[in-house]
ROSE-4610 file (N, C-alpha, C; in Angstrom, 1 decimal, always signed):
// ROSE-4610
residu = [X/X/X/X/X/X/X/X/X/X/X/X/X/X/X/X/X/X/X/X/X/X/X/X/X/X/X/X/X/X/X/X/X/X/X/X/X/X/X/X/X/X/X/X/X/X/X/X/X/X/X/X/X/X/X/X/X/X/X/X/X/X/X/X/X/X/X/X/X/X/X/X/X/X/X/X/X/X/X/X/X/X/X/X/X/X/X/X/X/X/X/X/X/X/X/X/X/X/X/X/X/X/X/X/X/X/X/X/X/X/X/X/X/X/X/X/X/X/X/X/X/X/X/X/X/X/X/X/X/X/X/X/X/X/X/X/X/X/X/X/X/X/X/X/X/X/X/X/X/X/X/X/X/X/X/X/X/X/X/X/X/X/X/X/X/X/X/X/X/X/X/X/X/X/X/X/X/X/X/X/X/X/X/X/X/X/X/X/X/X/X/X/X/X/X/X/X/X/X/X/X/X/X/X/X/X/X/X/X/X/X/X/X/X/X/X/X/X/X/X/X/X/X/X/X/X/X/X]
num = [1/1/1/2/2/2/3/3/3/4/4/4/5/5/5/6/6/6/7/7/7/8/8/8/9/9/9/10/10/10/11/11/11/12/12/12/13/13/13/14/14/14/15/15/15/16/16/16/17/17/17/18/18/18/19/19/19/20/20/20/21/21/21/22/22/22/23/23/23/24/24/24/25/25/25/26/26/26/27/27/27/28/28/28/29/29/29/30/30/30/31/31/31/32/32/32/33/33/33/34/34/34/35/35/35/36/36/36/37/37/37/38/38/38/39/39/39/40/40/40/41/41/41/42/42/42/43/43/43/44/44/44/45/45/45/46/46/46/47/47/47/48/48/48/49/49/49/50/50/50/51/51/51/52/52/52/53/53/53/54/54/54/55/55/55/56/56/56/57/57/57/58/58/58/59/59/59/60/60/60/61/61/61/62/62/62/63/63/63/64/64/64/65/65/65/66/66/66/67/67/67/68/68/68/69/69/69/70/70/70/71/71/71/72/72/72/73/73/73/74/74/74/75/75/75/76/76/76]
x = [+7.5/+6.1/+5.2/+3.5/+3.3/+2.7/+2.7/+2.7/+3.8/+4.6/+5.8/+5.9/+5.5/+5.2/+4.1/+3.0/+2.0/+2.7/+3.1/+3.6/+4.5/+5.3/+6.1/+5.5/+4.2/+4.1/+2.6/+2.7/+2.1/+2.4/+4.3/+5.0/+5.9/+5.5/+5.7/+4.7/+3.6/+2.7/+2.8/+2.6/+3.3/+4.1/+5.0/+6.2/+6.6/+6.0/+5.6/+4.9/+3.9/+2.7/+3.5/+4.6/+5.3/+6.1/+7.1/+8.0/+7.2/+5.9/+5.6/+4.7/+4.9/+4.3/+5.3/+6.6/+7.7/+8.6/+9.1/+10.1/+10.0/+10.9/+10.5/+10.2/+11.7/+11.5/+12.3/+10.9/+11.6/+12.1/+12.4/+12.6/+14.1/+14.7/+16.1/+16.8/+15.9/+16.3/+17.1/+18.3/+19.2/+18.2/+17.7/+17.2/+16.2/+15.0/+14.1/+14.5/+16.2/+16.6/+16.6/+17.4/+18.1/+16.8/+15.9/+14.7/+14.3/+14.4/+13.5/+14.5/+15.9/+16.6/+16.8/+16.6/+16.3/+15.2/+14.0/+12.7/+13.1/+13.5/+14.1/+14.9/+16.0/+17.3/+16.5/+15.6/+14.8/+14.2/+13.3/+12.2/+13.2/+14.7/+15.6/+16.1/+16.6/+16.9/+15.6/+14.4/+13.3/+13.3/+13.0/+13.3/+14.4/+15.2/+16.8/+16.4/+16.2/+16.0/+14.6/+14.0/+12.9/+13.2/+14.1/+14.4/+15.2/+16.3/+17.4/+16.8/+15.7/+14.7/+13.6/+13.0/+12.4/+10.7/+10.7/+9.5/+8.8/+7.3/+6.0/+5.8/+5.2/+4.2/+3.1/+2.8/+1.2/+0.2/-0.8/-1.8/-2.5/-2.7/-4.2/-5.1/-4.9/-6.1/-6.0/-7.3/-7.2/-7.2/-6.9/-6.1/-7.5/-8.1/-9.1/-7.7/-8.6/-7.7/-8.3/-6.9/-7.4/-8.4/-9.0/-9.9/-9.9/-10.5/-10.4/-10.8/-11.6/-12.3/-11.0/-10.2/-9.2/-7.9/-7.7/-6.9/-7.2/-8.8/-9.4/-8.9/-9.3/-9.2/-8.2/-6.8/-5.6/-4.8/-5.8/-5.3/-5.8/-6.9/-8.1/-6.9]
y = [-11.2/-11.5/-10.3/-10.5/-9.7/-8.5/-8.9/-7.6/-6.8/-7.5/-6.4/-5.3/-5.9/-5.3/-4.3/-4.5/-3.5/-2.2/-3.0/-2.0/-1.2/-1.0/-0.4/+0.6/-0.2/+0.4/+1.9/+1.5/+2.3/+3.4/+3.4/+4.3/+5.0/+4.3/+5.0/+6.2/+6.1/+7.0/+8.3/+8.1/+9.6/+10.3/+9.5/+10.2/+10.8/+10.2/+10.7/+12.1/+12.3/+13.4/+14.4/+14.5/+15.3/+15.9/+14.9/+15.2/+16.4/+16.0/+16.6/+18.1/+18.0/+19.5/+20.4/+19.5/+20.1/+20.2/+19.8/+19.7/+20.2/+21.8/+22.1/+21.1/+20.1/+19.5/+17.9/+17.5/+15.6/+14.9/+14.9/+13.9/+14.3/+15.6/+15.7/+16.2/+16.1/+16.8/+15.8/+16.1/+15.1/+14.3/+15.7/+15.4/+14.1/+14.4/+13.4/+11.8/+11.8/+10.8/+10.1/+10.9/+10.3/+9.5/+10.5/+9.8/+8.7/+8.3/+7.3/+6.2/+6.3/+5.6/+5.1/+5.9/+5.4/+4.6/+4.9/+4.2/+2.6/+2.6/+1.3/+0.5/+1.4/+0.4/+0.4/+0.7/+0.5/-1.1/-0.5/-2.5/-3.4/-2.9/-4.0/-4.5/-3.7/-4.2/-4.8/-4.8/-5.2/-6.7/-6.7/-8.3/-9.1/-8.7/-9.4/-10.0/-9.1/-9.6/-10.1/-10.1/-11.6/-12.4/-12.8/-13.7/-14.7/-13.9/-14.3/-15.1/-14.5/-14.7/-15.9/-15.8/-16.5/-16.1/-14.4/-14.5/-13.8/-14.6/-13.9/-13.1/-11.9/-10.6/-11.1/-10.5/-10.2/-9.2/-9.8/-8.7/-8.3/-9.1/-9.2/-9.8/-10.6/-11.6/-12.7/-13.4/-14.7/-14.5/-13.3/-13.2/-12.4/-12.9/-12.3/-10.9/-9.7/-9.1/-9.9/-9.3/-9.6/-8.7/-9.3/-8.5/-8.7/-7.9/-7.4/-9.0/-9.4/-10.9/-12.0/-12.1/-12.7/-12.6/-11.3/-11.3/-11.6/-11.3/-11.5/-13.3/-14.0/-15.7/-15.8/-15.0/-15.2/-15.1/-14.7/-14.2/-15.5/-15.9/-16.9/-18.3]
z = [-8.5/-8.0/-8.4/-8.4/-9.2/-8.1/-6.6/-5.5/-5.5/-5.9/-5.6/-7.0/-8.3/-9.3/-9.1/-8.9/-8.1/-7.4/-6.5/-5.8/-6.1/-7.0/-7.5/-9.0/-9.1/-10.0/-9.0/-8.1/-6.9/-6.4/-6.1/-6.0/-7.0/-8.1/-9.4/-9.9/-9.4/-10.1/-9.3/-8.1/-7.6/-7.5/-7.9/-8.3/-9.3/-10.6/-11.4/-11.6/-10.9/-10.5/-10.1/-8.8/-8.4/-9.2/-9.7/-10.8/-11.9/-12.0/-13.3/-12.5/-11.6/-10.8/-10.5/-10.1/-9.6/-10.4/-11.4/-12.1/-13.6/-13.9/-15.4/-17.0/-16.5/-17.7/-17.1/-16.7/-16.0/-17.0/-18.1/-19.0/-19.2/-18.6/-18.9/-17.7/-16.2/-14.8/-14.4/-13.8/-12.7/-11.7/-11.0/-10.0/-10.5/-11.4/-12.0/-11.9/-12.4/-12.7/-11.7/-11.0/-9.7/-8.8/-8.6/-7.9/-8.9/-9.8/-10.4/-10.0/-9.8/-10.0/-8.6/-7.3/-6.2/-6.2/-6.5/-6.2/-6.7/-8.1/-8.7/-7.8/-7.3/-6.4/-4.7/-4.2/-3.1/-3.9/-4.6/-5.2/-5.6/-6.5/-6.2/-5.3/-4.0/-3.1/-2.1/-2.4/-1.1/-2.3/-3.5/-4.1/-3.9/-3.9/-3.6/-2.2/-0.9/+0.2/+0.2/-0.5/+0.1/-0.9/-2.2/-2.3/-1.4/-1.5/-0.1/+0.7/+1.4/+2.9/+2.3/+1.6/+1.2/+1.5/+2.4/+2.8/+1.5/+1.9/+0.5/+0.9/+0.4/+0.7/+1.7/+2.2/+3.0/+2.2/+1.9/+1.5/+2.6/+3.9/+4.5/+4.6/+3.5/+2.5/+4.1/+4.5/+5.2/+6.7/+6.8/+8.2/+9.4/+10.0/+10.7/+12.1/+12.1/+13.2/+14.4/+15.5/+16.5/+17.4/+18.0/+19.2/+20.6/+21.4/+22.6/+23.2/+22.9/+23.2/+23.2/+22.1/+21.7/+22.9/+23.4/+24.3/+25.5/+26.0/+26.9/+26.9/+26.1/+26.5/+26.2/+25.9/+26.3/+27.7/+28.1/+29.8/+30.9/+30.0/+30.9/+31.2]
């Protein structure tokens, strides 16, 4: 899906940034690796389980919040 691509490509870029502040030489560091390689098997594993599940992302989009008023005539 293409939120979850987004989003990864989200927590790709700071990581990136870090790597390249913190790390002498990221293109040959363990450590480099290893993080990119977690970030990957995290988005693999959160796609696997909403395939599984079948649930979609939430943006936000549609959804009014709730308000004080809203709970108030839940009480009524």
């Amino acid at each position: 899906m293409a939120i979850f691509s987004a989003g990864e490509a989200m927590a790709e870029a700071p990581m990136e940034e870090f790597l390249g502040r913190h790390v002498l030489d990221p293109a040959n560091s363990t450590f480099a690796q290893d993080l990119r390689e977690s970030m990957l098997i995290g988005y693999g594993t959160g796609n696997s389980r909403e395939n599984q599940q079948g649930n979609r992302p939430e943006t936000g989009r549609g959804r009014r919040p709730r308000t004080r008023k809203d709970a108030d005539s839940d009480q009524s």
